[in-house]
VOSELO-144555 format. One record per residue (C-alpha): residue number from 1; residue in three letters; x, y, z. Coordinates in steps of 0.05 Angstrom, whole numbers, plus 5000, padded with zeros to 4 digits. Layout:
// VOSELO-144555
i,aa,c1,c2,c3
NUM,ALA,X,Y,Z
...
//
This chain:
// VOSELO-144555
i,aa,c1,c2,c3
1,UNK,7541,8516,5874
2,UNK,7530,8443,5873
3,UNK,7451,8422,5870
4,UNK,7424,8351,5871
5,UNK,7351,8323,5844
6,UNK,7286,8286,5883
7,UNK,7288,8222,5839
8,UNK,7208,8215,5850
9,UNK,7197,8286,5819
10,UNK,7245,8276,5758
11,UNK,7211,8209,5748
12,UNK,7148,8238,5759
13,UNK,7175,8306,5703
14,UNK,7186,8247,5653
15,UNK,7116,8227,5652
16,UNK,7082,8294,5650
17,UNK,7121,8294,5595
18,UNK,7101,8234,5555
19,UNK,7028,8239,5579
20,UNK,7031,8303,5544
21,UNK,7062,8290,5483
22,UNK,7002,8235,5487
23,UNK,6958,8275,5487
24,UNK,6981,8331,5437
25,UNK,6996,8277,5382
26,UNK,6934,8234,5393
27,UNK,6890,8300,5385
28,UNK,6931,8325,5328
29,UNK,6912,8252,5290
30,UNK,6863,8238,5239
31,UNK,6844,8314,5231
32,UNK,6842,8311,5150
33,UNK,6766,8271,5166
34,UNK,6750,8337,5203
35,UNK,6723,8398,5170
36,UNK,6754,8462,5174
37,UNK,6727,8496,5234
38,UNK,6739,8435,5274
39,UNK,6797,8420,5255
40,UNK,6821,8485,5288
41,UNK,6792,8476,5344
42,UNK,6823,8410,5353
43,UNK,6901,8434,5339
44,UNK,6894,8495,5386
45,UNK,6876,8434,5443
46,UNK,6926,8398,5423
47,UNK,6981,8456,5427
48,UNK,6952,8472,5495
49,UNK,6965,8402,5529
50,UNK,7028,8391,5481
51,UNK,7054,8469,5502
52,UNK,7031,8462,5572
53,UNK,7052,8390,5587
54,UNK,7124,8420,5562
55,UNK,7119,8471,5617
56,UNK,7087,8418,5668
57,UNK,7151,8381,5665
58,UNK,7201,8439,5660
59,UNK,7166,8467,5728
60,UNK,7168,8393,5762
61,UNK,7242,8391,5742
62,UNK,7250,8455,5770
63,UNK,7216,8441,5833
64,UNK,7259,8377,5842
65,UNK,7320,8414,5839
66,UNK,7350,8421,5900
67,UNK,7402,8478,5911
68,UNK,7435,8501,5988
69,UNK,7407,8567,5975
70,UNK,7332,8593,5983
71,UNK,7305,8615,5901
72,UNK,7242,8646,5878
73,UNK,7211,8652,5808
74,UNK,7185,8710,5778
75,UNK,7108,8713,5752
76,UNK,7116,8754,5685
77,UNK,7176,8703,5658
78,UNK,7144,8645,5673
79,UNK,7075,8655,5646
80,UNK,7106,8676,5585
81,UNK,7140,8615,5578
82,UNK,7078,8568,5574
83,UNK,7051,8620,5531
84,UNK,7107,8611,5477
85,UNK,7110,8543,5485
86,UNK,7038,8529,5466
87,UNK,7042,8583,5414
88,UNK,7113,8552,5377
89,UNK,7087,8482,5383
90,UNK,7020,8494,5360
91,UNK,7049,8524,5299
92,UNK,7087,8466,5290
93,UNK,7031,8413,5288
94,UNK,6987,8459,5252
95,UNK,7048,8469,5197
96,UNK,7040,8394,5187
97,UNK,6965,8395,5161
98,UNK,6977,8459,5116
99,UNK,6991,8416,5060
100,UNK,7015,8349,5033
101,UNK,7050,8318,5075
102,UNK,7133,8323,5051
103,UNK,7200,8305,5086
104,UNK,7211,8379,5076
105,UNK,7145,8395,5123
106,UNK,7149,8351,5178
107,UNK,7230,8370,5180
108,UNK,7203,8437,5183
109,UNK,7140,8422,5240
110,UNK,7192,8390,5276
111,UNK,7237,8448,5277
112,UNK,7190,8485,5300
113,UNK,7166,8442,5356
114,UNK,7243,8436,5380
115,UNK,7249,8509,5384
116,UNK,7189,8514,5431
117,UNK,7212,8467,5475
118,UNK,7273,8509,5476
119,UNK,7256,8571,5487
120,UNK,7208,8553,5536
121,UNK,7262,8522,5573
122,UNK,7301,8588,5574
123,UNK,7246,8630,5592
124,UNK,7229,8591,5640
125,UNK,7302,8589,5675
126,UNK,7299,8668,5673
127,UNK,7238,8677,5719
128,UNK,7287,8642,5776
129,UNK,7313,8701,5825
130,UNK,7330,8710,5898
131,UNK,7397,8684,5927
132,UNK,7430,8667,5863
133,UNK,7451,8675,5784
134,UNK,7435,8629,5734
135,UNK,7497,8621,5675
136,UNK,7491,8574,5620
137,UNK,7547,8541,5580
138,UNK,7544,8551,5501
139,UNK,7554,8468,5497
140,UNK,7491,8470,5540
141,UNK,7455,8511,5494
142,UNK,7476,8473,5428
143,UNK,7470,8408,5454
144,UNK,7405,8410,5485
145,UNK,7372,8447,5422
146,UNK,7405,8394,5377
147,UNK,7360,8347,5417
148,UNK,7308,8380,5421
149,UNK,7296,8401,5346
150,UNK,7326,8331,5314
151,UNK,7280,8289,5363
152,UNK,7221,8325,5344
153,UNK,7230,8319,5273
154,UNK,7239,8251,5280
155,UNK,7178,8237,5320
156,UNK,7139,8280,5274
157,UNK,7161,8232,5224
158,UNK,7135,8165,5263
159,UNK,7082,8201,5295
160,UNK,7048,8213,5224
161,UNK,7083,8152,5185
162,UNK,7022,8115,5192
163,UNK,6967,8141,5242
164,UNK,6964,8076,5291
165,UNK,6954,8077,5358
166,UNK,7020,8038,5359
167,UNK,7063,8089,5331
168,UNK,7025,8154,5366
169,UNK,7043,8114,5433
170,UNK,7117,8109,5407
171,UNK,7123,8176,5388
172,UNK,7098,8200,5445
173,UNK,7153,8162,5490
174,UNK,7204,8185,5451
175,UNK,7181,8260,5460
176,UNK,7168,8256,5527
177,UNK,7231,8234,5530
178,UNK,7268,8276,5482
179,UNK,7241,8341,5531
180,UNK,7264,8318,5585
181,UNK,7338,8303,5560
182,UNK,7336,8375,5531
183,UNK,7321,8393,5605
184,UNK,7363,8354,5643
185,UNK,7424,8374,5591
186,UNK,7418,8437,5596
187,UNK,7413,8439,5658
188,UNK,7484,8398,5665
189,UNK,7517,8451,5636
190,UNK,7478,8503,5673
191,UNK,7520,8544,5735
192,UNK,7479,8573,5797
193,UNK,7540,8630,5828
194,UNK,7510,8650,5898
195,UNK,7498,8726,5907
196,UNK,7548,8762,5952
197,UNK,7480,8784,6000
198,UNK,7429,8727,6019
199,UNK,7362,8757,6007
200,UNK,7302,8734,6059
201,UNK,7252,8703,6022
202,UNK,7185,8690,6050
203,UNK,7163,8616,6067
204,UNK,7125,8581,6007
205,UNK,7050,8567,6026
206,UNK,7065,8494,5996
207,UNK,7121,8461,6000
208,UNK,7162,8445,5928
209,UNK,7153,8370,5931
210,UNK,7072,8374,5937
211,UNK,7066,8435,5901
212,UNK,7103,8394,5838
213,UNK,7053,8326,5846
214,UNK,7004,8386,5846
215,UNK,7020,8408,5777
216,UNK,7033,8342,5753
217,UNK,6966,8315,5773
218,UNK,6936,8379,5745
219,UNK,6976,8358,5684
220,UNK,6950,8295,5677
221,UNK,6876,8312,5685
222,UNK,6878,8368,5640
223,UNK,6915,8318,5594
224,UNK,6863,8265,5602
225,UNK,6792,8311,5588
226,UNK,6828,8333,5521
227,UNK,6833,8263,5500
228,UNK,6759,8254,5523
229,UNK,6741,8303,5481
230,UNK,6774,8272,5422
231,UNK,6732,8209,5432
232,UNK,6687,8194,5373
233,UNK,6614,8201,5381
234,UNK,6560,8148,5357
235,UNK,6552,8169,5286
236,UNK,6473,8177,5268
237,UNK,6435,8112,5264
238,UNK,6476,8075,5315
239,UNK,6432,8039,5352
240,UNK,6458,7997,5411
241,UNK,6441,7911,5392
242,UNK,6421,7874,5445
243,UNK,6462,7820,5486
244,UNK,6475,7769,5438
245,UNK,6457,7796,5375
246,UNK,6495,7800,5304
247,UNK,6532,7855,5298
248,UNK,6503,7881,5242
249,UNK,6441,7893,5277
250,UNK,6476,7965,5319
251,UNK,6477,7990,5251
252,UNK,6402,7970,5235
253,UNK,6358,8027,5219
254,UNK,6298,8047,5275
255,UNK,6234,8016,5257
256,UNK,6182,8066,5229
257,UNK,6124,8087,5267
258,UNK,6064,8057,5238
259,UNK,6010,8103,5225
260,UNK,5939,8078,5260
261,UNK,5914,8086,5188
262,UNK,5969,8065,5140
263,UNK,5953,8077,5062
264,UNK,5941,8021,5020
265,UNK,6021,8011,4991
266,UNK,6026,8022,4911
267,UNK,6065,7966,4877
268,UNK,6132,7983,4874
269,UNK,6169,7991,4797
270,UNK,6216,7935,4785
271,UNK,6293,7960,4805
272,UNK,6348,7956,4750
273,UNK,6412,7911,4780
274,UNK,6469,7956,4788
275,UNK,6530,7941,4749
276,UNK,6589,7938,4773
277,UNK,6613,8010,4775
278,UNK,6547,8025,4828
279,UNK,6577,7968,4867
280,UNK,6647,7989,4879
281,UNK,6654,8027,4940
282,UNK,6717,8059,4978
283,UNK,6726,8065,5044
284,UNK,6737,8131,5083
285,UNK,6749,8150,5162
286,UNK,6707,8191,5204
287,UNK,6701,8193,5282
288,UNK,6736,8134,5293
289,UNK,6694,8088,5253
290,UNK,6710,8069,5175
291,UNK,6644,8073,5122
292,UNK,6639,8064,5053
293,UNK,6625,8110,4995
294,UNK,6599,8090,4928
295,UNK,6649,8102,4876
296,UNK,6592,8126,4829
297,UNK,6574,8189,4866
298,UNK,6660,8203,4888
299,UNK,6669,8271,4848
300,UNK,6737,8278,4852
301,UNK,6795,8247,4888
302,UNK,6863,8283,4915
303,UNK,6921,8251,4943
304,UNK,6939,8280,5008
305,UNK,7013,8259,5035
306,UNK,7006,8171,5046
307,UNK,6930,8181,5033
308,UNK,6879,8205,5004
309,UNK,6811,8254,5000
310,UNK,6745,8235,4976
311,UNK,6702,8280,4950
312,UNK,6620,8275,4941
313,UNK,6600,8339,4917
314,UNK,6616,8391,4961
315,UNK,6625,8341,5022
316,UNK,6701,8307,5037
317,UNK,6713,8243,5062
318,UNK,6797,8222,5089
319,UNK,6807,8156,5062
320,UNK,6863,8109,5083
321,UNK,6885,8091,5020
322,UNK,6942,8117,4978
323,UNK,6927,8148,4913
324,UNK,6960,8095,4865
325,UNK,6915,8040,4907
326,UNK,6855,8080,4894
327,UNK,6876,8096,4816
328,UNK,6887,8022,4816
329,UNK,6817,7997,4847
330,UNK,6784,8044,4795
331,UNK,6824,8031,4737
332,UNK,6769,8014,4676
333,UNK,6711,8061,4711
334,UNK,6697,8129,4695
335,UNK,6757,8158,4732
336,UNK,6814,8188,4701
337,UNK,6886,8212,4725
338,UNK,6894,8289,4700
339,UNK,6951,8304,4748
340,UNK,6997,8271,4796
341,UNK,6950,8285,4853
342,UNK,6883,8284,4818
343,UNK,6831,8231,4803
344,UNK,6771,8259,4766
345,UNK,6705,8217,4753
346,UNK,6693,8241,4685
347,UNK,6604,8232,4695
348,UNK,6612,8295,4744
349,UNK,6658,8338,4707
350,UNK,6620,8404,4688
351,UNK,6668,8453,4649
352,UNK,6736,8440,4613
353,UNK,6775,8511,4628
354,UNK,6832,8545,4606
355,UNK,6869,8601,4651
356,UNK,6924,8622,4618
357,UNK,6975,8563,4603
358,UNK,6948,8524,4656
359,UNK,6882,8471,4642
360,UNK,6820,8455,4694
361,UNK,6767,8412,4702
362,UNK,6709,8438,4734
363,UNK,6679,8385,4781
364,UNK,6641,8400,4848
365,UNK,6688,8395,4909
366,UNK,6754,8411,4917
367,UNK,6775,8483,4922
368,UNK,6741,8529,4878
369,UNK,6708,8473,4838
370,UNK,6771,8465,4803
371,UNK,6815,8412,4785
372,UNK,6883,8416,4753
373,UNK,6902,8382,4683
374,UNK,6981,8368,4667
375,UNK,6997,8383,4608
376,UNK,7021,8318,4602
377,UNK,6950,8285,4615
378,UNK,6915,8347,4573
379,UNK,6907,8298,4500
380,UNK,6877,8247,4547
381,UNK,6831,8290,4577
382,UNK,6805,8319,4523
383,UNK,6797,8256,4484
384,UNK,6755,8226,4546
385,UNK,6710,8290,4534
386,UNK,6702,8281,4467
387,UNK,6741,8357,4451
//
């Protein structure tokens, strides 16, 4: 059978589609400067409006398709396809932060992410039933995966190049895009064969071209309360400065009640200058806004992918830097390189361990307090340490 499309509802299947990719790669950003729980919490939303925007616009498409024959879609199929398509994409973005970032892994998340859309898609075209069968071409089914899984990978790849709102925005158009040209191809090489006995079908309550700007404006306000709650929060001490003032004064502390009866004030001891170590600070991200860390009280630092972590004690800080700026920025100070991926400030190293053939520092932090020593930086080490 021949069928035809609404132009307004593939248009309108396009941008569910790019609002949610939006939405699943902006909330899917900047998650190393969460902590764990958190950071969870934030990829399962993510997956939901990435998954379920996928399904938005596979449903709209549907619904704009217009065939000579009456067709109805069955419940059990097409809840399980939204189902799968949140759960394969969210283990795609979540494979992304389960490590440092390689080609290998985001070729990998973006496999993964591809093969939801895909299977979704399939699912989805087996819930349709009534007055006709649904055949699909092998071309179809090769060509629209290709698309699918080598479009993902590459947006993976610009989506987490560098974390700008630039390059989430582009990444997002291009997999908006890239699901609905897996859709729309496979659904060029898709056949509808008419049964030989037309089936009565029962009168839809809502008619397909409101019930689709139905589900597309559900799409888009689901879409747009994740993002809300991805908004960062005034971090503690922001106070808001009054029309006009310096800037510097909305991060002022509050002024302390004074007490009706305030002690007489003891004369305060004279304050050594800090050198120039105390005054070297690095910068890390956290809810949107970028603070500063002393470099004296920095424990440890680990490269992670194009960046890096900080950590103070048992705290962790995502800064923006790579680790060969930050080695470079410290270079003279107290820190020292003991492995490719490892900056240790020697003042807060506890414990110099041995496990077998492999060396640790103990320093408070990273996982299990321990950092790893190269062999090739082990002489080094232990001639900082005085061993």
């Amino acid at each position: 059978m021949l069928f035809s499309y609404d132009p307004m509802l593939v248009v309108a299947s396009v941008l569910v589609a790019i609002m949610a990719s939006f939405t699943g790669l902006r909330l899917a950003g900047d998650l190393s400067a969460l902590p764990a729980p958190a950071r969870r919490i934030r990829i399962a939303e993510a997956a939901c409006a990435l998954g379920g925007g996928i399904w938005s616009m596979h449903f709209v498409g549907m619904l704009a398709l217009r065939l000579p024959v009456s067709i109805s879609y069955e419940a059990l199929n097409t809840l399980s396809s939204v189902l799968v398509s949140i759960l394969i994409t969210g283990l795609g973005l979540s494979f992304v932060h389960m490590g440092e970032r390689r080609l290998w892994r985001t070729a990998v998340s973006g496999t993964l992410i591809g093969l939801g859309i895909v299977t979704m898609h399939y699912i989805g075209m087996r819930a349709i039933g009534g007055n006709c069968l649904v055949e699909y071409g092998p071309a179809g089914i090769l060509l629209s995966s290709g698309i699918a899984i080598l479009s993902s990978i590459a947006v993976v790849q610009i989506a987490y190049r560098r974390r700008t709102l630039l390059q989430v925005s582009l990444a997002a158009v291009l997999l908006g895009i890239t699901i609905s040209s897996m859709h729309y191809t496979a659904m060029a090489f898709t056949r509808f064969i008419p049964v030989s006995e037309l089936v009565g079908l029962a009168q839809p309550m809502i008619q397909d071209g409101y019930l689709a700007l139905i589900v597309a404006l559900a799409a888009f306000v689901v879409c747009g309360l994740f993002l809300l709650t991805a908004l960062p929060l005034p971090a503690a001490g922001w106070i808001a400065a009054p029309a006009g003032a310096p800037i510097a004064a909305a991060f002022a502390a509050p002024e302390p009640q004074v007490a009706s009866k305030p002690a007489a004030p003891k004369p305060a001891a004279p304050r050594a200058q800090p050198d120039a170590a105390d005054k070297l600070r690095l910068p890390y991200e956290q809810g949107g806004l970028t603070f500063f860390l002393e470099a004296a009280r920095i424990t440890a630092i680990q490269a992670e992918g194009h960046y890096t972590r900080l950590y103070e004690g048992q705290e962790s800080h995502f800064c923006p830097w790579s680790i060969s700026k930050v080695e470079e920025t410290v270079a003279g100070r107290n820190f020292l390189r003991t492995h490719r991926s490892f900056l240790v400030n020697l003042e807060h190293a506890r414990a110099f361990q041995r496990k077998h053939d492999k060396v640790f520092l103990v320093v408070p932090g990273p996982e299990d307090n321990l950092v790893p020593v190269s062999r090739g930086h082990v002489p080094e080490v232990r001639k900082a340490l005085g061993l």
